[in-house]
MARPALO-465067 format. One record per residue (C-alpha): residue number from 0; x, y, z. Coordinates in steps of 0.25 Angstrom, whole numbers, plus 2048, in hexadecimal, padded with zeros to 3 digits. Layout:
N
NUM X Y Z
...
***
This chain:
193
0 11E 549 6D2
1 11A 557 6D5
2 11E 561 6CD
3 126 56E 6D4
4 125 57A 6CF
5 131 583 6CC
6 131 589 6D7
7 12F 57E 6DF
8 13C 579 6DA
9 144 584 6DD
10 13F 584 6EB
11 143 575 6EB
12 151 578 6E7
13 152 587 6EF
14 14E 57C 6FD
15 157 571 6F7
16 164 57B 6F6
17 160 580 704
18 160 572 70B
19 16B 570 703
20 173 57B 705
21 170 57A 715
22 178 56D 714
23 184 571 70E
24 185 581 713
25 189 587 71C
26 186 594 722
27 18A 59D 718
28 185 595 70D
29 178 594 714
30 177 5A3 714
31 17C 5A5 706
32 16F 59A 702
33 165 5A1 70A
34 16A 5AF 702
35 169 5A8 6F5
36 15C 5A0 6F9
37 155 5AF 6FD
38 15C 5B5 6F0
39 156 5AB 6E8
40 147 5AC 6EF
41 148 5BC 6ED
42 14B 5BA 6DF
43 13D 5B1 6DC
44 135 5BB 6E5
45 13A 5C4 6DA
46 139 5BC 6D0
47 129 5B9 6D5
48 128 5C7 6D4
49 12B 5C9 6C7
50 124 5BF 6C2
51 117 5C5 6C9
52 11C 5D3 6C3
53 11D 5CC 6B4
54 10E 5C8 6B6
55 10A 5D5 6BC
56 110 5DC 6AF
57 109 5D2 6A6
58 0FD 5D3 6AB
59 0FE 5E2 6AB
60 102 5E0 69D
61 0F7 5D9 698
62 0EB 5E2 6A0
63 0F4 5EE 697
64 0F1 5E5 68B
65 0E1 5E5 68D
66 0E0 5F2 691
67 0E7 5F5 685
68 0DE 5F0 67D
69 0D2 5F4 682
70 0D7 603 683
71 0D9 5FF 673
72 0CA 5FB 672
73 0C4 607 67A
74 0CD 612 672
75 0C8 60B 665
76 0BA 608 66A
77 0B8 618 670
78 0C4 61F 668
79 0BB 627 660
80 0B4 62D 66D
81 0BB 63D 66C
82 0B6 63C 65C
83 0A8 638 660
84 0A8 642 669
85 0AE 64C 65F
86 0A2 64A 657
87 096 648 65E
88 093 658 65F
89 095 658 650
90 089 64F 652
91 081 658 65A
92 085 664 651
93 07E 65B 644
94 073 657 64C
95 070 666 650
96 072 66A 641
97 06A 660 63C
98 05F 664 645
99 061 673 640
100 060 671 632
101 053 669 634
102 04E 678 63B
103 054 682 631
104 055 688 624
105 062 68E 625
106 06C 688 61D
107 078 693 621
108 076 68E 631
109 076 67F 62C
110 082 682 624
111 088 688 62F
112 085 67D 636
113 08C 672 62E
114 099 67B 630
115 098 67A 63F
116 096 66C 63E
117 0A4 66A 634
118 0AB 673 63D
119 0A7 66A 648
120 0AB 65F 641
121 0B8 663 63D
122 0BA 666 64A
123 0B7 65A 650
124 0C1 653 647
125 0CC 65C 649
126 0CB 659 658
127 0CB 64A 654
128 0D9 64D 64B
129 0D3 64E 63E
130 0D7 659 635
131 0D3 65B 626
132 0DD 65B 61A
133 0DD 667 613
134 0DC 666 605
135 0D7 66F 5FC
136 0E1 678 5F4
137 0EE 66F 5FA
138 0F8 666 5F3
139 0F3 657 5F2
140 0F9 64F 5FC
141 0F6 640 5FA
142 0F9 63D 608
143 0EC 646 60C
144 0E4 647 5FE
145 0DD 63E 5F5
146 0DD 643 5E8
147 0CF 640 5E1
148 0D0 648 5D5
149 0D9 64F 5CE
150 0D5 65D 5C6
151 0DD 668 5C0
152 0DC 674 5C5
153 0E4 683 5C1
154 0E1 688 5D0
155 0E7 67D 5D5
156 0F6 678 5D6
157 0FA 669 5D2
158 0F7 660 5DE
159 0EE 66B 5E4
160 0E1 665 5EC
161 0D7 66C 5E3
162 0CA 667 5EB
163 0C8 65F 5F8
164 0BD 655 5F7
165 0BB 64F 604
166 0C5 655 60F
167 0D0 64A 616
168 0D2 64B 624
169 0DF 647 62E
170 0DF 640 63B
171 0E9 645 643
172 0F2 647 638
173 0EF 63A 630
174 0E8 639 624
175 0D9 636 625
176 0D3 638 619
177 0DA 640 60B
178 0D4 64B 607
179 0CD 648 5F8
180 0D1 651 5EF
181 0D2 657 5E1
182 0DF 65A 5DD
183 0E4 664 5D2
184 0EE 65F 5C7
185 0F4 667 5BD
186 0EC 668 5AF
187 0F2 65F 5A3
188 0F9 666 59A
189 0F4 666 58C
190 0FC 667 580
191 0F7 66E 575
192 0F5 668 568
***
C-alpha cells in the first residue's frame, strides 16, 4: 500500500467530486463547481505562498540572529578603538619627554612638561566622557566620596571634605570611582572637672 500525501489526497477527492458532480449536475451546477474548484486552487496558490513568505521571514530572522551576534563580538573585541586612539599621542608625548629629560638639566621645562602631559590627559578623558569629582572643600556625599579619615578641623564646617587623596572620576555621569577623602567633624566637647 502506498502511502499518499496530503495533497495527494485532496487531489483524489477534488477529481472524485468533479466526476462526480458531472454525473448528477447540470449545467449550472457544472459552472458553480468549476467557480468553487478554481476558488479553491487560488486559495492554495496563496496559501503556497505564504508558506514560502513564512520561510523567507525565518530565514531572514535567523541570518538577523548571527549578524547580531557577531556585530556583539566585534563592538566588544574593537570597542575600545577611539580610547586607543585617545591615547596613543599621550604616548608619543612621554616618549618625547622621556627622551628630553635624558638631554637636559632644566627641571622648570620637564615640569612644564609633565603639565602638558596631564592637560593632555585630561583632555583625552574628557573627550571619552570621564570627568573628575570635585572634592575638596565641599560636603561629603557618600554616593561620590569615600571617607578614609575623619579629622577635626575649625576651618572647616561638619561634614566638609578637608582633603582629597586620590581624586574619583564619572563616566558619562556614573560613578567610576569615589573620591577618598578626609572628612571634618566637629571637636568633642569636653566638660570641665
Amino acid at each position: 500500500m502506498v502511502k499518499k500525501t496530503k495533497k495527494d489526497a485532496i487531489q483524489d477527492i477534488q477529481e472524485g467530486a468533479e466526476t462526480r458532480a458531472e454525473g448528477y449536475a447540470s449545467g449550472n451546477d457544472k459552472l458553480i463547481i468549476e467557480t468553487l474548484t478554481q476558488k479553491l486552487q487560488d486559495k492554495e496558490n496563496e496559501a503556497a505562498e505564504n508558506y514560502d513568505k513564512y520561510l523567507r521571514a525565518v530565514a531572514e530572522l535567523e541570518n538577523y540572529k548571527k549578524r547580531a551576534v557577531r556585530d556583539r563580538a566585534d563592538s566588544l573585541k574593537f570597542g575600545q578603538e577611539n580610547l586607543i586612539k585617545d591615547i596613543l599621542p599621550l604616548m608619543d608625548s612621554l616618549d618625547r619627554a622621556m627622551e628630553h629629560a635624558c638631554k637636559s638639566n632644566d627641571f622648570e621645562a620637564f615640569k612644564e612638561g609633565l603639565q602638558l602631559l596631564q592637560n593632555q590627559l585630561s583632555g583625552c578623558l574628557g573627550r571619552q566622557g570621564v570627568e573628575p569629582i570635585e572634592a575638596a572643600g565641599r560636603d561629603f556625599d557618600p554616593n561620590v566620596h569615600d571617607a578614609v579619615l575623619q579629622v577635626e578641623s575649625p576651618d572647616h564646617k561638619h561634614n566638609q571634605v578637608v582633603q582629597e587623596f586620590e581624586k574619583g572620576y564619572l563616566l558619562n555621569g556614573r560613578l567610576l570611582r569615589p573620591s577618598k577623602v578626609s572628612v571634618c567633624r566637629l571637636p568633642v566637647k569636653q566638660d570641665a572637672p
